[in-house]
N, C-alpha and C positions, 0 to 999 in steps of 0.2 A: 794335341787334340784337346777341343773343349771337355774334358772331364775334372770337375773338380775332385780335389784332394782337402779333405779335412787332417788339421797336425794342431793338439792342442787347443782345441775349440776355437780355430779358426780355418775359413773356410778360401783355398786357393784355386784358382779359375782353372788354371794350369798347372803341370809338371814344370814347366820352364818357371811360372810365377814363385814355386814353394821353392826350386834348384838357386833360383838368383837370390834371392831371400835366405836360401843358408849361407850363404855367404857377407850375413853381415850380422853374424849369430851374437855382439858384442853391443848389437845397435838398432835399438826397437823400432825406435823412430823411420827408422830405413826401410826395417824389415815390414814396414805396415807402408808404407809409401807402395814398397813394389808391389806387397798383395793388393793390392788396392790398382794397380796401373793397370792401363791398357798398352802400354808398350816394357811390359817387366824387363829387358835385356837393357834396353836402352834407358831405364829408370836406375839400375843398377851402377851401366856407365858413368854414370853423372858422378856416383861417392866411390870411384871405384879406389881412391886411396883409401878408403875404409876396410877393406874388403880383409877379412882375418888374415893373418900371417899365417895359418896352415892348411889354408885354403887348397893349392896344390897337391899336399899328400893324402888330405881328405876326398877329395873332388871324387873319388871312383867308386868313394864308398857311399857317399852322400845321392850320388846317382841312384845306385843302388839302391838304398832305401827311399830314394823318391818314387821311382817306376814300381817298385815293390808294392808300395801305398797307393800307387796310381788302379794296379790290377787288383786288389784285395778290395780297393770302396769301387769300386766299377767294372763287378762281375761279366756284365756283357763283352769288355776288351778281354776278357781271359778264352772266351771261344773264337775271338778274333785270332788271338796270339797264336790260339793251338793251332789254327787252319794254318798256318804257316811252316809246319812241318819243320823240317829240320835244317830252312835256310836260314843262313845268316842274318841276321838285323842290322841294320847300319844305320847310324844317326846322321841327319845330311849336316847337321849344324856343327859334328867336330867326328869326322872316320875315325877320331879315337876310341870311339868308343863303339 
């Protein structure tokens, strides 16, 4: 969803823009490309052999603390979240998570 997320005095459209953009925590140049994109997954793809080597075992935590920062600067998705009661969440872009 359009809610920005601020990390470090800068400012990210999306949860997906600030998620793809950790993954290239070695490489500024990149990580300001994809804040900056209108298609951040696909801007990511392009240097995906950049992408850290612990990317993988980070990935759940790094989630985590994106959605986290997502609900904390954008108070109104927190009474969204609660009307949802105690069903499951599922991300359509990986049922991993």
């Amino acid at each position: 969803s359009p809610h920005p997320i601020m990390v470090s005095g800068h400012t990210y459209t999306t949860a997906e823009h600030l998620l793809e953009a950790m993954k290239f925590k070695y490489h500024p140049e990149i990580v300001e490309q994809i804040r900056c994109s209108g298609d951040p997954r696909r801007t990511a793809e392009m240097y995906g052999h950049y992408v850290r080597i612990d990317w993988e075992s980070r990935k759940a935590v790094k989630i985590e603390e994106v959605v986290r920062a997502k609900y904390l600067q954008n108070p109104d998705l927190i009474v969204e979240l609660l009307d949802t009661g105690n069903r499951y969440l599922i991300d359509e872009a990986d049922t991993q998570f």
